[in-house]
FIRO-401213 format. One record per atom (N, C-alpha, C): chain; atom name; y, x, z. Coordinates in Angstrom, 2 decimals. Layout:
BEGIN
PT rogu badren      py      px      pz
PT    A     CA       Y       X       Z
...
//
This chain:
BEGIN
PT rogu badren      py      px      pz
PT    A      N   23.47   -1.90 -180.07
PT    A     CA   23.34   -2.38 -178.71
PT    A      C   23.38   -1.21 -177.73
PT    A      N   22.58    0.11 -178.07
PT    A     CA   22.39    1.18 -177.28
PT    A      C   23.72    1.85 -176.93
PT    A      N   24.80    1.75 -178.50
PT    A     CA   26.17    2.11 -178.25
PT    A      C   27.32    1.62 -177.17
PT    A      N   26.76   -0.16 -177.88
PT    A     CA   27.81   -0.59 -176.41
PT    A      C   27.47   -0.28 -175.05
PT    A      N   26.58   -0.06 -174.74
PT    A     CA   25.82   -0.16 -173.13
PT    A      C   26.43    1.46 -172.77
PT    A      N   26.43    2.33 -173.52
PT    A     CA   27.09    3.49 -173.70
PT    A      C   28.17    3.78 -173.19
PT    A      N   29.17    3.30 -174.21
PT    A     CA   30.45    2.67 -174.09
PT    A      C   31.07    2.59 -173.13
PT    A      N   30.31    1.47 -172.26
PT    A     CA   30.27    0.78 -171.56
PT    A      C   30.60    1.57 -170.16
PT    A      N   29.21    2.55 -170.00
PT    A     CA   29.53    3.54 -169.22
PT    A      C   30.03    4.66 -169.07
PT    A      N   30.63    5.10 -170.34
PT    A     CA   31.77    5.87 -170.44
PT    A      C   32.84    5.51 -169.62
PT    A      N   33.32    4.32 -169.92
PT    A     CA   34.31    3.57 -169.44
PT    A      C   34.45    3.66 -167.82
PT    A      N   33.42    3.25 -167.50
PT    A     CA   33.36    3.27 -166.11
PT    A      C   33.37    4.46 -165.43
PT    A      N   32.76    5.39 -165.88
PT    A     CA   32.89    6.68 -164.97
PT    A      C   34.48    7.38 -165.47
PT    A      N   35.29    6.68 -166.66
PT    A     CA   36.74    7.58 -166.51
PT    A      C   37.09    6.29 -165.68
PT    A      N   37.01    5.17 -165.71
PT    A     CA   37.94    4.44 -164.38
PT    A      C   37.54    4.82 -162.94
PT    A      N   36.49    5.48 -162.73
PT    A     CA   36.07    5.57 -161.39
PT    A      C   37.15    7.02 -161.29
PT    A      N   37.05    7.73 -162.34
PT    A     CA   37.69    9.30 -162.10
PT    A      C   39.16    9.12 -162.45
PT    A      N   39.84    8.67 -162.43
PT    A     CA   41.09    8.21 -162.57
PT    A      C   41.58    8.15 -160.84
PT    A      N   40.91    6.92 -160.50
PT    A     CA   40.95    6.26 -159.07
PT    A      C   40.62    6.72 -158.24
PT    A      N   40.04    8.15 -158.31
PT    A     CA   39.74    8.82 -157.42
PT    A      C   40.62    9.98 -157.49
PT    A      N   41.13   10.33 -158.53
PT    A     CA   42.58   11.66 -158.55
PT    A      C   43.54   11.10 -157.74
PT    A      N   44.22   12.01 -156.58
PT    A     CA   45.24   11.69 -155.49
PT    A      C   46.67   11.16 -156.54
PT    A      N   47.44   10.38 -156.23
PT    A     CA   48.55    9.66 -156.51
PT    A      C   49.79   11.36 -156.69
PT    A      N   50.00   11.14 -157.54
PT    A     CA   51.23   12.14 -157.46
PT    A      C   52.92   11.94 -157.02
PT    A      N   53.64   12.85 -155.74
PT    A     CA   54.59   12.42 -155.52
PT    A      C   55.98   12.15 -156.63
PT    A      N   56.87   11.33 -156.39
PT    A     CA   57.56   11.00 -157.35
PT    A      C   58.76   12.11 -156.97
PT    A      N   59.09   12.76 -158.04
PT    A     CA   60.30   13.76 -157.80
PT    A      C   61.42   12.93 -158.45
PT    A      N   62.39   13.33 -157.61
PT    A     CA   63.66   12.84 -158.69
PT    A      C   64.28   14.27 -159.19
PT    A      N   65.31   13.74 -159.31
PT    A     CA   66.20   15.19 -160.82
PT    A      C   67.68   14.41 -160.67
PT    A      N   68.20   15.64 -160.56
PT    A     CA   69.86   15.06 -160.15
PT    A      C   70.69   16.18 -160.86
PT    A      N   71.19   16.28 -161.73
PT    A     CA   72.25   17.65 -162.20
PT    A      C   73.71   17.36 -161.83
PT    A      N   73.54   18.58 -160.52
PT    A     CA   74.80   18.41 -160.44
PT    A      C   76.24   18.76 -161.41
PT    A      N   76.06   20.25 -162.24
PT    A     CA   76.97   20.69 -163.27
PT    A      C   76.41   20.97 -164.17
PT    A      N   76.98   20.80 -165.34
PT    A     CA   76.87   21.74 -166.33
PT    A      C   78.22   22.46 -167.01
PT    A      N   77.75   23.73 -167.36
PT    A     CA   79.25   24.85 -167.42
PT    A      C   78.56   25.14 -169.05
PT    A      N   79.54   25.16 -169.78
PT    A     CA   79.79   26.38 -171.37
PT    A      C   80.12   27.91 -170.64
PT    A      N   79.61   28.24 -170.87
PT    A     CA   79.09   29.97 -170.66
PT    A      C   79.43   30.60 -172.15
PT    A      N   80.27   31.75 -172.17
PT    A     CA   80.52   32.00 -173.60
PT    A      C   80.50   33.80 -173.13
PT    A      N   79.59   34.57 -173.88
PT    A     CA   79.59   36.11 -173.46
PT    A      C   80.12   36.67 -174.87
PT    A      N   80.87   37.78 -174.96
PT    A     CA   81.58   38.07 -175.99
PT    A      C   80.64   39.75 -176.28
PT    A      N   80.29   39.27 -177.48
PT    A     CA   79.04   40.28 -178.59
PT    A      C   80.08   41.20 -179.04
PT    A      N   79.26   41.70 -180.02
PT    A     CA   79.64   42.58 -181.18
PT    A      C   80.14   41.67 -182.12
PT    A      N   78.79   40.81 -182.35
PT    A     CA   79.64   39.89 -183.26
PT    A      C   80.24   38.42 -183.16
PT    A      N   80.73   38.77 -182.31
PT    A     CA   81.57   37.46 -182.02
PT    A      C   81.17   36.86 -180.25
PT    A      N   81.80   35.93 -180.09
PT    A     CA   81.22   34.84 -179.04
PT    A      C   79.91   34.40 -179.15
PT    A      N   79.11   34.76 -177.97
PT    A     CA   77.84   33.73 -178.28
PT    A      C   77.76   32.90 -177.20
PT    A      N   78.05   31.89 -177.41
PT    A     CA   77.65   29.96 -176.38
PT    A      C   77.10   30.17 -176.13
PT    A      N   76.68   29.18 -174.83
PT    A     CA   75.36   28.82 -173.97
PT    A      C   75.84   27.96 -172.63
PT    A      N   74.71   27.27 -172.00
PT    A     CA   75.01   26.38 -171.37
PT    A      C   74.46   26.71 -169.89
PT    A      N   74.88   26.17 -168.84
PT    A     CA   74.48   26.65 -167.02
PT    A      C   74.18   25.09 -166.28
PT    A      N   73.38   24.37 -166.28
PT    A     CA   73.23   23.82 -165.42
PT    A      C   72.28   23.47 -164.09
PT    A      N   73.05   23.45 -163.31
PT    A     CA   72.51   23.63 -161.92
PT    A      C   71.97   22.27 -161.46
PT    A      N   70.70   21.98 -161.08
PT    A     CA   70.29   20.69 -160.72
PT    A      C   69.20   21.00 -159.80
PT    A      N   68.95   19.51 -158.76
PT    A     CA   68.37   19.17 -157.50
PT    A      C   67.34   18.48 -157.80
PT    A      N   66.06   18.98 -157.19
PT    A     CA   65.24   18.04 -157.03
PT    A      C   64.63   17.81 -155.68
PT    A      N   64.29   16.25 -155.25
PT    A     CA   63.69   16.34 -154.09
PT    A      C   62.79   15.23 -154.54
PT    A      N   62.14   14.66 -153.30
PT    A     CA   61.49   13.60 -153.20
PT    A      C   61.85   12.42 -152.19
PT    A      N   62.75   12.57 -151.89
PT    A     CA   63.37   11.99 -150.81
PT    A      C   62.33   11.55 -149.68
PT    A      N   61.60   12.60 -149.11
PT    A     CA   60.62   12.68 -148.06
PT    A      C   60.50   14.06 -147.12
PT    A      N   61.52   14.57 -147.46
PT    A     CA   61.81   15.92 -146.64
PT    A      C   61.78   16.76 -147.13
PT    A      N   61.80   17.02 -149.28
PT    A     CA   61.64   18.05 -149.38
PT    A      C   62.67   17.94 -150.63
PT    A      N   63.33   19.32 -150.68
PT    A     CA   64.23   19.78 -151.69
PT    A      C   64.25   20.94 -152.39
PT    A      N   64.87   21.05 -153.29
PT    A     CA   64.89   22.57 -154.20
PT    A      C   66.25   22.48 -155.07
PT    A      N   67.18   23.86 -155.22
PT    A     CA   68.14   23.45 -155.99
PT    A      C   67.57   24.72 -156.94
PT    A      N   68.02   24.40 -158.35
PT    A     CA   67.36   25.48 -159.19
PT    A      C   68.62   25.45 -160.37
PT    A      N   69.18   26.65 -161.12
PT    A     CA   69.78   27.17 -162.05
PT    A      C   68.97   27.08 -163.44
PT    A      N   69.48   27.00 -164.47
PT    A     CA   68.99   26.64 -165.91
PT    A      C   70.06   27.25 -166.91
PT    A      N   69.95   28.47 -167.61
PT    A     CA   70.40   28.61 -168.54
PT    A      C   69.77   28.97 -169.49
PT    A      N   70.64   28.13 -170.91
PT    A     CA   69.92   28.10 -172.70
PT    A      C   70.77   28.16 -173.61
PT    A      N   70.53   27.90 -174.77
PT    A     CA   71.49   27.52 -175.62
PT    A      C   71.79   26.12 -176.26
PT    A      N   71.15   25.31 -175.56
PT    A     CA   71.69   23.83 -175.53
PT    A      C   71.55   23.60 -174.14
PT    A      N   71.58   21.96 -173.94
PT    A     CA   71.94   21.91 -172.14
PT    A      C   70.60   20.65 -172.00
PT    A      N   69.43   20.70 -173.12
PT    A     CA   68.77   19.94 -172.94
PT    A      C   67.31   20.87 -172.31
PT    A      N   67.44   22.47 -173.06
PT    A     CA   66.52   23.48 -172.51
PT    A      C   66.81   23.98 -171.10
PT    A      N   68.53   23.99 -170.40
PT    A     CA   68.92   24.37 -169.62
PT    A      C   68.92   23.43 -168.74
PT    A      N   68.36   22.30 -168.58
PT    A     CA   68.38   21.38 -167.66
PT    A      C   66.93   21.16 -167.38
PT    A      N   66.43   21.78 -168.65
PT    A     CA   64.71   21.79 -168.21
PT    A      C   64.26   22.99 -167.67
PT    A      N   64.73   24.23 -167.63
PT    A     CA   65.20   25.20 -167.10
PT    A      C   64.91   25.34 -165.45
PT    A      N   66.69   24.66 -165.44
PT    A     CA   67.05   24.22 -164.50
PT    A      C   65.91   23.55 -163.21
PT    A      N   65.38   22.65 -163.73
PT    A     CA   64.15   21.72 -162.98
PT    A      C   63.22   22.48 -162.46
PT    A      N   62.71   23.46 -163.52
PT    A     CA   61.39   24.38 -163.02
PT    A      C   62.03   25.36 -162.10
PT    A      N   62.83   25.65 -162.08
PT    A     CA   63.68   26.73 -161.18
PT    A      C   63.80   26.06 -160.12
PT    A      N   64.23   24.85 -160.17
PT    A     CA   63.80   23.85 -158.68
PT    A      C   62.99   23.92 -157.77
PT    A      N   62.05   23.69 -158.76
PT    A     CA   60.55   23.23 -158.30
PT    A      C   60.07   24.29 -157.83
PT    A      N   60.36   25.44 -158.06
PT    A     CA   59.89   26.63 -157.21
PT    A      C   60.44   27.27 -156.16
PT    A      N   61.70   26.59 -155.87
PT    A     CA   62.28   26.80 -154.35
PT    A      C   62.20   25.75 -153.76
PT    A      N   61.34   24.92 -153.61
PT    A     CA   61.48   23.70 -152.97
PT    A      C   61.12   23.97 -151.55
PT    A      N   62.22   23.40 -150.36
PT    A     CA   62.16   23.52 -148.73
PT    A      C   61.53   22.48 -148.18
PT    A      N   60.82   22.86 -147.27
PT    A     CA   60.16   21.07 -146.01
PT    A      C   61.63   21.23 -145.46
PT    A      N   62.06   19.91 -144.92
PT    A     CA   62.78   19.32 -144.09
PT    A      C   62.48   18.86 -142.93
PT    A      N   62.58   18.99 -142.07
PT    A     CA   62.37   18.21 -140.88
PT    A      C   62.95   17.26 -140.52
PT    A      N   62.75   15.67 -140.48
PT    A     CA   63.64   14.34 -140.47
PT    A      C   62.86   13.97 -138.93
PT    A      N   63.97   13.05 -138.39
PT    A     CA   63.79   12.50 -136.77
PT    A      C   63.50   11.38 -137.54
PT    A      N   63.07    9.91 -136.66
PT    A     CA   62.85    9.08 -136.57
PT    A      C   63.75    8.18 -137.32
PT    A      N   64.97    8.27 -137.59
PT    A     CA   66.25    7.60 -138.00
PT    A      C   66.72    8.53 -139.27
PT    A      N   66.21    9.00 -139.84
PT    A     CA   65.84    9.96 -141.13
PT    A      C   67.40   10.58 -140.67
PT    A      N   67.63   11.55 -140.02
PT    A     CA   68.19   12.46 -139.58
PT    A      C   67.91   13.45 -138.91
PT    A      N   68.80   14.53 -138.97
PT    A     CA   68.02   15.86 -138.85
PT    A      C   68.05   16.35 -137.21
PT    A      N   67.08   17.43 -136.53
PT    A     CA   66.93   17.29 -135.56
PT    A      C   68.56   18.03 -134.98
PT    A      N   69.09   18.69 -135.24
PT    A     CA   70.43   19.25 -134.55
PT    A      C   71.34   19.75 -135.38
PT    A      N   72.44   20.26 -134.93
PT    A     CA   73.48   20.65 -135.75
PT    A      C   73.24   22.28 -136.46
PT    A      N   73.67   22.42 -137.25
PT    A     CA   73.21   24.05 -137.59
PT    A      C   74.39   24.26 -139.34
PT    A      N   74.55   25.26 -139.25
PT    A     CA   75.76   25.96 -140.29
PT    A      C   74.75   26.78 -141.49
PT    A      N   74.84   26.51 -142.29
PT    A     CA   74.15   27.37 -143.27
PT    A      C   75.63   28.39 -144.41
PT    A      N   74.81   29.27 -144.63
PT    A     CA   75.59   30.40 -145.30
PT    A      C   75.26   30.85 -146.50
PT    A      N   75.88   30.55 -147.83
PT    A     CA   75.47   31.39 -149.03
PT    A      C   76.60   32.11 -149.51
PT    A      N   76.75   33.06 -149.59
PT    A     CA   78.04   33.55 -150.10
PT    A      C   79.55   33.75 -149.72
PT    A      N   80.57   33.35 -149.86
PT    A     CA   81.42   33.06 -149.22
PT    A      C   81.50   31.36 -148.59
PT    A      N   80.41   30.77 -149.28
PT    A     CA   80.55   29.09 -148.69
PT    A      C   79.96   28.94 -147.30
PT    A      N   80.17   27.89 -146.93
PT    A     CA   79.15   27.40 -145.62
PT    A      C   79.62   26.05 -145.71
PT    A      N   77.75   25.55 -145.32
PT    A     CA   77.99   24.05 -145.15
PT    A      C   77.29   23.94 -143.52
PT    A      N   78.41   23.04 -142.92
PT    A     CA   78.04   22.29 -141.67
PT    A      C   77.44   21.09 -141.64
PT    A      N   76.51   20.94 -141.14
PT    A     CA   75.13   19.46 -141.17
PT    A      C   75.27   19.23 -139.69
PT    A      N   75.65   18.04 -139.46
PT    A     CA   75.68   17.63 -138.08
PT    A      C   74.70   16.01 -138.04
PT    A      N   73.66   15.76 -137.43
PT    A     CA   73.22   14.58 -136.98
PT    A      C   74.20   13.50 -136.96
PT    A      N   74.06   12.34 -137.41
PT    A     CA   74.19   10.89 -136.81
PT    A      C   73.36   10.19 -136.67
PT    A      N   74.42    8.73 -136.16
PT    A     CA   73.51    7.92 -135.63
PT    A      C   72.91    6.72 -136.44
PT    A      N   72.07    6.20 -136.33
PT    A     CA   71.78    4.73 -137.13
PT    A      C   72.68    4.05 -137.77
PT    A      N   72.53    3.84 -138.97
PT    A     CA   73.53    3.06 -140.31
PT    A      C   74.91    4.12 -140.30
PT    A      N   74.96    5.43 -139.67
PT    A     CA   75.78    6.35 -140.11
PT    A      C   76.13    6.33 -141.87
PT    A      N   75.15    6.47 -142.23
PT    A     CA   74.64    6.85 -144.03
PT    A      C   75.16    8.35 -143.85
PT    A      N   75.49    8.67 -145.36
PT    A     CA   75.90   10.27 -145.59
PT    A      C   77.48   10.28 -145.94
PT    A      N   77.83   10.96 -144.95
PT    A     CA   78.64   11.59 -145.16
PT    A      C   79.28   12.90 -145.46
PT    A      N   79.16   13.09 -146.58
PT    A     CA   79.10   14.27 -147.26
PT    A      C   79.90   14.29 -148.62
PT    A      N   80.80   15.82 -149.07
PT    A     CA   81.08   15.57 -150.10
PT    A      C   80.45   16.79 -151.07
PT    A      N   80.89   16.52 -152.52
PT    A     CA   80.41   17.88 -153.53
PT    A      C   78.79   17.26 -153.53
PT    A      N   78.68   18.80 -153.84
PT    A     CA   77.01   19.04 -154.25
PT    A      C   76.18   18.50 -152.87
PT    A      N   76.81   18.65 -151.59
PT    A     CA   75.71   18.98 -150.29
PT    A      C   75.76   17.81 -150.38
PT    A      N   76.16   16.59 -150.59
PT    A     CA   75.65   14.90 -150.44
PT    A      C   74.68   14.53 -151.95
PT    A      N   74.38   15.29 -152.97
PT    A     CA   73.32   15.16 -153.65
PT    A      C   71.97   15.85 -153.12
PT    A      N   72.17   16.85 -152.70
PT    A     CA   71.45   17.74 -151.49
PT    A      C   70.73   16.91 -150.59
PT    A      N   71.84   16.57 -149.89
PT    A     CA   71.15   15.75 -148.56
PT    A      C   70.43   14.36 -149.07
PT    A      N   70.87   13.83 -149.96
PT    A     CA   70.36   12.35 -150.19
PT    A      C   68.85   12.33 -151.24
PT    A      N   68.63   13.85 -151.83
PT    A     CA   67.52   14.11 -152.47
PT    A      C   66.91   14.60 -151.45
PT    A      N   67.11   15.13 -150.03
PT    A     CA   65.99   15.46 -149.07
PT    A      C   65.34   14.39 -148.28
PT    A      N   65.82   12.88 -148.56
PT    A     CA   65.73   11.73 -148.02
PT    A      C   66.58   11.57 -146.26
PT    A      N   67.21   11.93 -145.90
PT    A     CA   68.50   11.90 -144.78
PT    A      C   69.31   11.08 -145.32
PT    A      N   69.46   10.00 -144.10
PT    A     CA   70.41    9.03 -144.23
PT    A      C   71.03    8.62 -143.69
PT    A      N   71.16    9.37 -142.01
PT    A     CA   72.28    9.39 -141.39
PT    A      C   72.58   10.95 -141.06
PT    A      N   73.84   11.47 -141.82
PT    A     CA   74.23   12.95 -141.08
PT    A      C   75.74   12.91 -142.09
PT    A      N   76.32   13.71 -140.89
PT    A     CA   77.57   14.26 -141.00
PT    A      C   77.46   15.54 -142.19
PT    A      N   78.32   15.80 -142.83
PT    A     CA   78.18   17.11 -143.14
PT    A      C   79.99   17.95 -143.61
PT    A      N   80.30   18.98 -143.47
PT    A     CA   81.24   19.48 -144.45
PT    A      C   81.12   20.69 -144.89
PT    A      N   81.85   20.89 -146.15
PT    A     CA   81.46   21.92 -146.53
PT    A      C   83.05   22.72 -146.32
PT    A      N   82.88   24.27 -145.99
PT    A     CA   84.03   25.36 -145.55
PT    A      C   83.82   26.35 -146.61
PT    A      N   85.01   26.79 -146.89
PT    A     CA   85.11   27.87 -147.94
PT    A      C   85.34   27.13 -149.18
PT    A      N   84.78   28.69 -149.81
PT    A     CA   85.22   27.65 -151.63
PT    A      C   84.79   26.35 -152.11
PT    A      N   85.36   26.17 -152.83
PT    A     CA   84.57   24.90 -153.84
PT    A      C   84.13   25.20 -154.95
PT    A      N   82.76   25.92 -154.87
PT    A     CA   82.10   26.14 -155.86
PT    A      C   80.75   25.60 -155.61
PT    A      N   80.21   24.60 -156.73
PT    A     CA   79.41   23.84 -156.56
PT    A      C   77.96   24.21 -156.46
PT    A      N   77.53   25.33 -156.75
PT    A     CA   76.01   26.15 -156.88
PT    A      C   76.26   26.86 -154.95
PT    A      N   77.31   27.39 -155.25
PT    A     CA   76.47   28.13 -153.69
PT    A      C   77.06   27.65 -152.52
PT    A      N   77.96   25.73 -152.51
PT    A     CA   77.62   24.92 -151.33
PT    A      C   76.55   24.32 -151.28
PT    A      N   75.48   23.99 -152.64
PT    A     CA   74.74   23.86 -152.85
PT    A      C   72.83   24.44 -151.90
PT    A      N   73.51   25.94 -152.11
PT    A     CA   72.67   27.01 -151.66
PT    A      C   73.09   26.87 -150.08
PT    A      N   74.24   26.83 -149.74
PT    A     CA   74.51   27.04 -148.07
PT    A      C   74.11   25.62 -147.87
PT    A      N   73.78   24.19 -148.19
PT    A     CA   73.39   23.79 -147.59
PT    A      C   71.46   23.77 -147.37
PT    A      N   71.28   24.40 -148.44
PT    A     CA   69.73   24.52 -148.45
PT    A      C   69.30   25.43 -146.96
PT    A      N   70.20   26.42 -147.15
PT    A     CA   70.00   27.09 -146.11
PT    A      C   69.98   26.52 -144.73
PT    A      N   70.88   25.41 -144.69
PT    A     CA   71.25   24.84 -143.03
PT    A      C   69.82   24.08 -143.21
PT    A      N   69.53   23.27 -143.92
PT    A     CA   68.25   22.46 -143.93
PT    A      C   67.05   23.89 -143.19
PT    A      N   67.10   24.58 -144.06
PT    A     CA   66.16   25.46 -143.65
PT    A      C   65.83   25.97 -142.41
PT    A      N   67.43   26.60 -141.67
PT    A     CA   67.05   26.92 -140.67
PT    A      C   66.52   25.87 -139.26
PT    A      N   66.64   24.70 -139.86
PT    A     CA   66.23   23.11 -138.51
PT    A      C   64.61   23.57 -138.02
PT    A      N   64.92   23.52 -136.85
PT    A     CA   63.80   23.77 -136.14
PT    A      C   63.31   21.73 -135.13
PT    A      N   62.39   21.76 -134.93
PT    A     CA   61.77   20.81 -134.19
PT    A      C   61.47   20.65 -132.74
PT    A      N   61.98   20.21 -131.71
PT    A     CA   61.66   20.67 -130.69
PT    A      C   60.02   20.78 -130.43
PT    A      N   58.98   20.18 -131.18
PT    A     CA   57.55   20.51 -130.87
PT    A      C   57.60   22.12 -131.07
PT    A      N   58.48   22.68 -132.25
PT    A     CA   58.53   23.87 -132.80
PT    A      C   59.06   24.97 -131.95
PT    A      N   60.04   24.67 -131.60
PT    A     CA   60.51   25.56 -129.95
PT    A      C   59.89   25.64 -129.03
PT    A      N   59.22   24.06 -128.29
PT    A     CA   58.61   24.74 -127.49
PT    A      C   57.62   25.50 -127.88
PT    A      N   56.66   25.26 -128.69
PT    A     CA   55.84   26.27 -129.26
PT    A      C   56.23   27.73 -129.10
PT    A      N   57.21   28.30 -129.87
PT    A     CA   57.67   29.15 -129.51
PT    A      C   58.14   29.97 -128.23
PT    A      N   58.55   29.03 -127.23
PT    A     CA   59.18   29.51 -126.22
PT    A      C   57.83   29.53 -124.89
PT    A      N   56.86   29.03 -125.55
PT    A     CA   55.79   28.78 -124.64
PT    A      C   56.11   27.95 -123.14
PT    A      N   56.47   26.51 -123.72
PT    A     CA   56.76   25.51 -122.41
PT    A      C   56.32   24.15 -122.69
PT    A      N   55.99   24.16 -122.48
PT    A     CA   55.50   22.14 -122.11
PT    A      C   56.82   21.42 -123.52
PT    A      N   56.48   20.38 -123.94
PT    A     CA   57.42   19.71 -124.87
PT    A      C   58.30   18.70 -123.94
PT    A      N   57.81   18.12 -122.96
PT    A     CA   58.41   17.45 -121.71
PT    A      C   59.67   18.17 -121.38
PT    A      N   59.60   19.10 -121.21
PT    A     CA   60.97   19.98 -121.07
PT    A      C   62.27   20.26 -121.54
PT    A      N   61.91   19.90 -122.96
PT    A     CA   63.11   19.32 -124.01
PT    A      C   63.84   18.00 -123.83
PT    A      N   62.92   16.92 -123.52
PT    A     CA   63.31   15.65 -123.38
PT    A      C   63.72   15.32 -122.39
PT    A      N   63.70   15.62 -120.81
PT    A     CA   64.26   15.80 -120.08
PT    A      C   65.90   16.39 -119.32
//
């Protein structure tokens, strides 16, 4: 009898401590490539695998991260944690679009992110429309200039996300009233 009553309250204090740990956000996982990578040894060819994958939460925040292994199941897990540790805030307007136009730069690429308007959706091609649609944006223009290489339009668009400023954020900066923007 002493056991169940026990039991009993075991029970209850892990359901109370459960229900009281904060909800964890849901990430998604998107791979955009995977490449065979082959480096030439002494003794011979040695394989391996490159894949590059996105994670966001589709709430303003993103990370693109690199993964290489010798299968593409370590390199995609890799890949994820390498994510997860560059992950950017976004800044989204009201109409889950971004506050202005801005060019981001990695390499020889650049991606252009331009605002739209309501039921726009994404328009985007390559990697920067897995990009944008894992940062949760759902109306914006985008293109990408230069090469077509899928890791660093990838990176130039992280960058354009990055550099978006807020007009609460300017004026802050510029030391003026926020009225002043909207006007």
């Amino acid at each position: 009898m002493v056991n169940s009553q026990e039991n009993q309250e075991k029970t209850k204090r892990k359901s109370r401590s459960r229900s009281a740990a904060p909800k964890r956000e849901k990430w998604n996982e998107r791979v955009i490539q995977i490449s065979r990578v082959t480096k030439v040894c002494k003794g011979g060819k040695k394989l391996s695998f490159r894949a590059v994958v996105v994670v966001g939460n589709e709430a303003g925040k993103v990370g693109v991260g690199v993964g290489k292994a010798d299968d593409v199941i370590n390199a995609i897990t890799k890949g994820i944690t390498d994510a997860r540790k560059h992950i950017i805030d976004v800044p989204l307007t009201k109409t889950n679009s971004i506050p202005h136009l801005t060019i981001g730069y990695f390499g020889a690429c650049q991606a252009l992110v331009k605002p739209a308007g309501e039921g726009t959706g994404v328009i985007a091609g390559s990697s920067i429309r897995t990009v944008l649609e894992l940062a949760g944006i759902k109306n914006i223009l985008a293109k990408q200039i230069g090469p077509n290489n899928i890791l660093n339009s990838a990176r130039a668009t992280i960058c354009a996300l990055q550099s978006l400023k807020t007009p609460a954020l300017v004026a802050k900066e510029r030391d003026l009233p926020l009225e002043k923007f909207y006007s």
